[in-house]
BALOBA-1460 file (C-alpha; in Angstrom, 3 decimals):
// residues 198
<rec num="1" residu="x" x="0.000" y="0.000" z="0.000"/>
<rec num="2" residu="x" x="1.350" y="3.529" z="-1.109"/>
<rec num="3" residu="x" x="2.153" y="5.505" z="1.874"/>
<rec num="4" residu="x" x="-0.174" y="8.040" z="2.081"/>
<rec num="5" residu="x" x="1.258" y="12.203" z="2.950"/>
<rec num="6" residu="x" x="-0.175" y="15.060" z="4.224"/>
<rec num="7" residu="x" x="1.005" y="16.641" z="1.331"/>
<rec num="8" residu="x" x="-1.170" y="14.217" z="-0.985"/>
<rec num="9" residu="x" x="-4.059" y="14.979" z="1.221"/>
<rec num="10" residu="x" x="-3.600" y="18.610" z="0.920"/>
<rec num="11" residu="x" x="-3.083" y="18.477" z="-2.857"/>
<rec num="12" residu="x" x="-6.582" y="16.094" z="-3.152"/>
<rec num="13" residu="x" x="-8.188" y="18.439" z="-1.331"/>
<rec num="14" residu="x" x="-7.246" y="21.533" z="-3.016"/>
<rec num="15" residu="x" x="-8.469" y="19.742" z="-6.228"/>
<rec num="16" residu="x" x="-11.714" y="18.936" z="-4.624"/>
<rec num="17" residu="x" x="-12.408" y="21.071" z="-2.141"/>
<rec num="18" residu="x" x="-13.691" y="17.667" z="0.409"/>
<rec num="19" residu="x" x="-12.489" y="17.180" z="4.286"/>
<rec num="20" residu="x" x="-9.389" y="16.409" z="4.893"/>
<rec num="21" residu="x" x="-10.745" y="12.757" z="6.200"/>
<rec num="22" residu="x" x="-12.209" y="12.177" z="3.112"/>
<rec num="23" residu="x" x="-9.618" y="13.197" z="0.999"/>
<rec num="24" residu="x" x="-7.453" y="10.544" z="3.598"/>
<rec num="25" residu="x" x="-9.829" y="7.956" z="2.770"/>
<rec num="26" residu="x" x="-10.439" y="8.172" z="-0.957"/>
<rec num="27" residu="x" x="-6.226" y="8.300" z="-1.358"/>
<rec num="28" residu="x" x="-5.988" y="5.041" z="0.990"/>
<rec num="29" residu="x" x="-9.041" y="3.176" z="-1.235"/>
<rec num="30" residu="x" x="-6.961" y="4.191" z="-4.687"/>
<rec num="31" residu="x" x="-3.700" y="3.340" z="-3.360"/>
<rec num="32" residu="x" x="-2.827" y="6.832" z="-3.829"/>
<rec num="33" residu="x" x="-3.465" y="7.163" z="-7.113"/>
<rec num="34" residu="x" x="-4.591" y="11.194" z="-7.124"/>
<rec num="35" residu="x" x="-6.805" y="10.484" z="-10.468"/>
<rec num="36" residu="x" x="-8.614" y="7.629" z="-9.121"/>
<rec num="37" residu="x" x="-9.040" y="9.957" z="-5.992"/>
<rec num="38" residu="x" x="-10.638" y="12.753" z="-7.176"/>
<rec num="39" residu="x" x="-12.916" y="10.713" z="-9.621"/>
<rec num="40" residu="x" x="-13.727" y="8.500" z="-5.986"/>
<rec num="41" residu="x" x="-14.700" y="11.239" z="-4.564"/>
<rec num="42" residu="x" x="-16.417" y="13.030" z="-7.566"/>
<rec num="43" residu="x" x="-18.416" y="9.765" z="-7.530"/>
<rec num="44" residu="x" x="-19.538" y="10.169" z="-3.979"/>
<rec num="45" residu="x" x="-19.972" y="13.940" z="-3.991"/>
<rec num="46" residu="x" x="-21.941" y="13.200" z="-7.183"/>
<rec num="47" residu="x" x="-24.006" y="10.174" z="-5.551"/>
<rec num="48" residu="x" x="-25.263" y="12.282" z="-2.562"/>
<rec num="49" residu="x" x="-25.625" y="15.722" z="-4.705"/>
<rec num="50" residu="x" x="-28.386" y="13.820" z="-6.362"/>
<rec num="51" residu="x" x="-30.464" y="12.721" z="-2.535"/>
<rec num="52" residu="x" x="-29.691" y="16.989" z="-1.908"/>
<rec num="53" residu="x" x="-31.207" y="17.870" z="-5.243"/>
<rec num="54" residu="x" x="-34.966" y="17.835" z="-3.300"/>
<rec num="55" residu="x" x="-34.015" y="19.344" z="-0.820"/>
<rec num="56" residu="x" x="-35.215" y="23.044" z="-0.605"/>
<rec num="57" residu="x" x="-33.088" y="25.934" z="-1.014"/>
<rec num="58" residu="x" x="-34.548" y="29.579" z="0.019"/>
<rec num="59" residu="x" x="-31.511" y="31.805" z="0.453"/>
<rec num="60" residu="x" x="-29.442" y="32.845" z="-2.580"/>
<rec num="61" residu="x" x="-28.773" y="35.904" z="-4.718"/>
<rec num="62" residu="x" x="-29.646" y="37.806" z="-7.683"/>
<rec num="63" residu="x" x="-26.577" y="38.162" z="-10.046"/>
<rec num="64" residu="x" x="-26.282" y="39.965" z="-13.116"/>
<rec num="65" residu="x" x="-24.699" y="39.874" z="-16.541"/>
<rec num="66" residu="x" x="-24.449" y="42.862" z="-19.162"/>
<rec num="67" residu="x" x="-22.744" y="42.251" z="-22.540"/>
<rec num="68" residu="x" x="-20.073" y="44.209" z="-23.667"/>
<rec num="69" residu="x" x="-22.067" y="46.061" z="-25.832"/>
<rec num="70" residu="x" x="-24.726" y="47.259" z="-23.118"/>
<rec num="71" residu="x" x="-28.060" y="46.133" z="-25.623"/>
<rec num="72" residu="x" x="-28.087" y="42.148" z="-23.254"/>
<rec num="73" residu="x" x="-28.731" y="41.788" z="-19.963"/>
<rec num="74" residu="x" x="-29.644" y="38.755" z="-18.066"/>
<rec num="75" residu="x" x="-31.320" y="39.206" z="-14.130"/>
<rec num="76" residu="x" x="-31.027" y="35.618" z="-13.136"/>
<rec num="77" residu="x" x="-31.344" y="33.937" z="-9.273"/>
<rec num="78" residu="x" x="-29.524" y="31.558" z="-7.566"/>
<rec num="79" residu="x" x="-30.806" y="29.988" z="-4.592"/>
<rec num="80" residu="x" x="-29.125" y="27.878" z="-1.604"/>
<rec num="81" residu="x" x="-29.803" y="26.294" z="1.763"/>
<rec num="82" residu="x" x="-27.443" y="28.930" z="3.845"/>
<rec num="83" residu="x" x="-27.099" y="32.672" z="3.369"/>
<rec num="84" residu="x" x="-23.557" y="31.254" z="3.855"/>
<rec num="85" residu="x" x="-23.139" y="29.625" z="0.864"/>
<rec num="86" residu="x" x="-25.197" y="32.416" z="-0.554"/>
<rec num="87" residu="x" x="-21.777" y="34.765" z="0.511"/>
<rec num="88" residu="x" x="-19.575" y="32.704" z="-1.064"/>
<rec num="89" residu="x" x="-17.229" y="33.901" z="-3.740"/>
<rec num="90" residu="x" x="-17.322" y="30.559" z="-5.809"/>
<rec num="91" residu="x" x="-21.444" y="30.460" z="-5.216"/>
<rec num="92" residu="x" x="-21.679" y="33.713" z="-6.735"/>
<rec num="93" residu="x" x="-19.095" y="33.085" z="-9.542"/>
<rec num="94" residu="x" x="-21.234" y="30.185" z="-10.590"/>
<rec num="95" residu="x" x="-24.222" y="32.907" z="-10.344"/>
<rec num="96" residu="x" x="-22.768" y="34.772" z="-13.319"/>
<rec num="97" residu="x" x="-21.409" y="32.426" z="-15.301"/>
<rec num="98" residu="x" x="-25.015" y="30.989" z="-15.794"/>
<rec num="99" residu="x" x="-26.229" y="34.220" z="-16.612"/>
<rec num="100" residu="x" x="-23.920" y="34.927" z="-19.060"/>
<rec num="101" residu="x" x="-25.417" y="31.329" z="-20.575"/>
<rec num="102" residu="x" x="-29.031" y="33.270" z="-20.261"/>
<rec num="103" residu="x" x="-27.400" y="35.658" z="-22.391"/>
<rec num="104" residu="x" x="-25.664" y="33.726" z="-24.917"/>
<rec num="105" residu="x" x="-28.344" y="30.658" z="-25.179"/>
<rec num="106" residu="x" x="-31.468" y="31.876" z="-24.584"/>
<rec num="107" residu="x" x="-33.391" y="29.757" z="-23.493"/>
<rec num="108" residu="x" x="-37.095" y="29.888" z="-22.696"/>
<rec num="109" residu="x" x="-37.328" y="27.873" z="-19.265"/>
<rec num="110" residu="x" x="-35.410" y="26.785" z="-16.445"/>
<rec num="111" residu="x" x="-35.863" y="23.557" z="-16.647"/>
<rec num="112" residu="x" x="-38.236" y="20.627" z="-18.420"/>
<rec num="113" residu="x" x="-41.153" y="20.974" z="-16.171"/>
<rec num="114" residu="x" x="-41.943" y="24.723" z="-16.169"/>
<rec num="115" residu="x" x="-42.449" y="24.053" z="-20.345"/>
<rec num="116" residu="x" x="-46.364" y="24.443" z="-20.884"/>
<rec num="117" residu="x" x="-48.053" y="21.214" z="-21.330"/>
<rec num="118" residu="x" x="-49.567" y="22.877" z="-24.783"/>
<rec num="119" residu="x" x="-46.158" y="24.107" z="-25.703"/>
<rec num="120" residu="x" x="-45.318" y="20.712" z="-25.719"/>
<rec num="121" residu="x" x="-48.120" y="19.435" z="-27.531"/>
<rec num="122" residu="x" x="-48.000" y="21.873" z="-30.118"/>
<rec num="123" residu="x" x="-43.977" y="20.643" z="-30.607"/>
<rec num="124" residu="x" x="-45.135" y="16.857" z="-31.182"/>
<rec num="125" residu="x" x="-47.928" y="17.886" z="-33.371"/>
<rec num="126" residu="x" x="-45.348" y="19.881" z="-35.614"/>
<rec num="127" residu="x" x="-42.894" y="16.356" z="-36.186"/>
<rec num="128" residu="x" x="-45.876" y="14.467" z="-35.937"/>
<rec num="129" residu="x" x="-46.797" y="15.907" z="-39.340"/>
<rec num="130" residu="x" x="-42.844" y="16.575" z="-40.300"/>
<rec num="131" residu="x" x="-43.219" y="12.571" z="-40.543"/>
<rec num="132" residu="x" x="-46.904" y="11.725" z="-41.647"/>
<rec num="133" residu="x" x="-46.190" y="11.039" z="-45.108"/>
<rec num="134" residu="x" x="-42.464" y="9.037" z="-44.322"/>
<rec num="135" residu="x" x="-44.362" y="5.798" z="-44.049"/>
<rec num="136" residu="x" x="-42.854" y="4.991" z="-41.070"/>
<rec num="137" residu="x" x="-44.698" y="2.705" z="-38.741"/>
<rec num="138" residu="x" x="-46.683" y="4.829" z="-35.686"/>
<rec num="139" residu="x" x="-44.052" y="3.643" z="-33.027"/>
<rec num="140" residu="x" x="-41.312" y="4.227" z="-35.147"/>
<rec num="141" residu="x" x="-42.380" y="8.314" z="-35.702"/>
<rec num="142" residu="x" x="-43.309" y="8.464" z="-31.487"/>
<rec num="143" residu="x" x="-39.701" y="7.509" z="-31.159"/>
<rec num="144" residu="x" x="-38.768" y="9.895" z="-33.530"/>
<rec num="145" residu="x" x="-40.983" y="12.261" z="-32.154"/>
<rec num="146" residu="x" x="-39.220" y="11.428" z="-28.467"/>
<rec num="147" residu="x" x="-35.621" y="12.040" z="-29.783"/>
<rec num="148" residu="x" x="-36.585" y="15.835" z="-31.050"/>
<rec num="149" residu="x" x="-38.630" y="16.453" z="-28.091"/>
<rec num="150" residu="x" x="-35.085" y="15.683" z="-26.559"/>
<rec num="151" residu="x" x="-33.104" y="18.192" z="-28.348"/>
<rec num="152" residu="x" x="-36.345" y="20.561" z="-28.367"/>
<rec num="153" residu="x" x="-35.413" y="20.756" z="-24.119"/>
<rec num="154" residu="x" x="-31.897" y="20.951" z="-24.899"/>
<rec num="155" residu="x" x="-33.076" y="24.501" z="-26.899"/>
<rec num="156" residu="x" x="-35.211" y="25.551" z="-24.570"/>
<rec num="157" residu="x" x="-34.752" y="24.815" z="-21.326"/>
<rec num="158" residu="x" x="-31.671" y="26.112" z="-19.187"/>
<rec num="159" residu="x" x="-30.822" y="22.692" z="-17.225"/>
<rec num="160" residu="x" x="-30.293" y="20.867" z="-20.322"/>
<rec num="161" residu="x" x="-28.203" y="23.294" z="-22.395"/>
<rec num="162" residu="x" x="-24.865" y="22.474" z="-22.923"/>
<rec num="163" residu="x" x="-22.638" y="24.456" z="-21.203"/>
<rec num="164" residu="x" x="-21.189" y="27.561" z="-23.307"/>
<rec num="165" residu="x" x="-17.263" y="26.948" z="-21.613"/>
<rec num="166" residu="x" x="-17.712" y="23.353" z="-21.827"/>
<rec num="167" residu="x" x="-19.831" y="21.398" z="-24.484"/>
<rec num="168" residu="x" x="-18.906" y="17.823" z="-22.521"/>
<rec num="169" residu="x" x="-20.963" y="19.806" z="-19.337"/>
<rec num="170" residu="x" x="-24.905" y="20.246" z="-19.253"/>
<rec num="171" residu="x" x="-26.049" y="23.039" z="-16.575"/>
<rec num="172" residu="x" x="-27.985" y="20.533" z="-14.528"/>
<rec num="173" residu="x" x="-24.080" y="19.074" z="-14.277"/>
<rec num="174" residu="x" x="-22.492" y="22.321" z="-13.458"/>
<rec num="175" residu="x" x="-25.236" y="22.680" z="-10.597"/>
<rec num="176" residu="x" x="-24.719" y="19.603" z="-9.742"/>
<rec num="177" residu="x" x="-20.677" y="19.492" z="-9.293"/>
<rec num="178" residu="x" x="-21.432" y="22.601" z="-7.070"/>
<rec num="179" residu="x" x="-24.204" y="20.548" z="-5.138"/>
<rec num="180" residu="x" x="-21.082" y="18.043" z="-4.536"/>
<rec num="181" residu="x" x="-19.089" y="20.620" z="-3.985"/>
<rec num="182" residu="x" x="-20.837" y="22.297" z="-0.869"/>
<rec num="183" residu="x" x="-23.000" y="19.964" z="0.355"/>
<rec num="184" residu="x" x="-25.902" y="21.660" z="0.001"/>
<rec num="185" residu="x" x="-28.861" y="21.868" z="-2.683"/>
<rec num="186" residu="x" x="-28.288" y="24.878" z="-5.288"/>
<rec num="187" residu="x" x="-30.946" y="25.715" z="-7.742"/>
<rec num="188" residu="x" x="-32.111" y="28.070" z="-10.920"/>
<rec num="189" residu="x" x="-34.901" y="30.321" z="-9.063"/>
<rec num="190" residu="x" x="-35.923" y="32.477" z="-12.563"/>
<rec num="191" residu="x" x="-34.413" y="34.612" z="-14.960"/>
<rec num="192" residu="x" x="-35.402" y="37.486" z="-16.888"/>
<rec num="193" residu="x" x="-33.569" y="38.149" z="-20.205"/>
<rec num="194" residu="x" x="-33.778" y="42.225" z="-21.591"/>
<rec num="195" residu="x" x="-32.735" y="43.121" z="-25.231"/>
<rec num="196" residu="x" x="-33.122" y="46.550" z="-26.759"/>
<rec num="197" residu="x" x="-35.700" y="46.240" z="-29.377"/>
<rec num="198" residu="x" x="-36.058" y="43.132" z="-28.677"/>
């Protein structure tokens, strides 16, 4: 077994911001690989962001973004569980970085269930007859159908874009690192999205 120093420990947990026992315990289980550590711990981080996700988050901030050119502007909030992680640097870093995706993507909703239940409708109606004359058997075009609705949220909903700094990320994985990250559940309260004349 790899002998394990405080020095590795530190390093770990510089990269991923867990306790120091953690970061102990995930360098003992890799036999000190530092790659298989962090992804160890990414995993777990990961694992329990996903039981925080329902939990509810009230405090938070608003953060804004104006493009260079002063005719964009995004208003966006960002909740948490503690006005402390609400204060934090990172927290509100993250905050404006997803604004300025507001701003570049523009995207209609936060997330897949705030889109209108005739919005959606009216989507699957439009392939629906994009494919009535293909001859494709019925469960063959709802598949279809299924597969654009896909890439219809990807459009339109914030929590499924791709990330504008990184196209391997989603936002719902961004959020999610920073769940990981803090321990806490972070989410997309609204956003409002201004352009002149438009």
């Amino acid at each position: 077994m790899a002998d394990i120093t405080s020095d590795m420990i530190k390093e770990l947990r510089e990269k991923t911001q867990a306790g120091m026992l953690d970061c102990k315990k995930a360098l003992i289980e890799c036999g000190g690989d530092m790659e298989k550590a962090v992804e160890f711990l990414r995993k777990k981080g990961l694992a329990s962001a996903n039981k925080r996700m329902g939990r509810e988050a009230r405090e938070g901030i608003i953060a804004s973004y104006i493009h260079m050119n002063s005719k964009l502007g995004v208003l966006l909030e960002l909740n948490s569980e503690t006005d402390f992680v609400a204060k934090n640097a990172d927290f509100q870093e993250l905050a404006k970085e997803i604004a300025m995706q507001v701003a570049a993507s523009n995207p209609l909703y936060v997330d897949i269930d705030d889109v209108p239940a005739e919005e959606l409708e009216k989507e699957k109606d439009i392939y629906r007859d994009q494919m009535k004359d293909s001859g494709k058997p019925e469960q063959v075009v709802e598949k279809i159908v299924e597969g654009k609705i896909k890439k219809y949220y990807q459009e339109v909903c914030l929590m499924e874009q791709e990330y504008i700094k990184d196209s391997k990320l989603t936002i719902r994985d961004l959020v999610k690192n920073k769940i990981a990250t803090y321990g806490e559940n972070i989410t997309v309260g609204r956003f409002t999205r201004y352009k002149i004349g438009g």
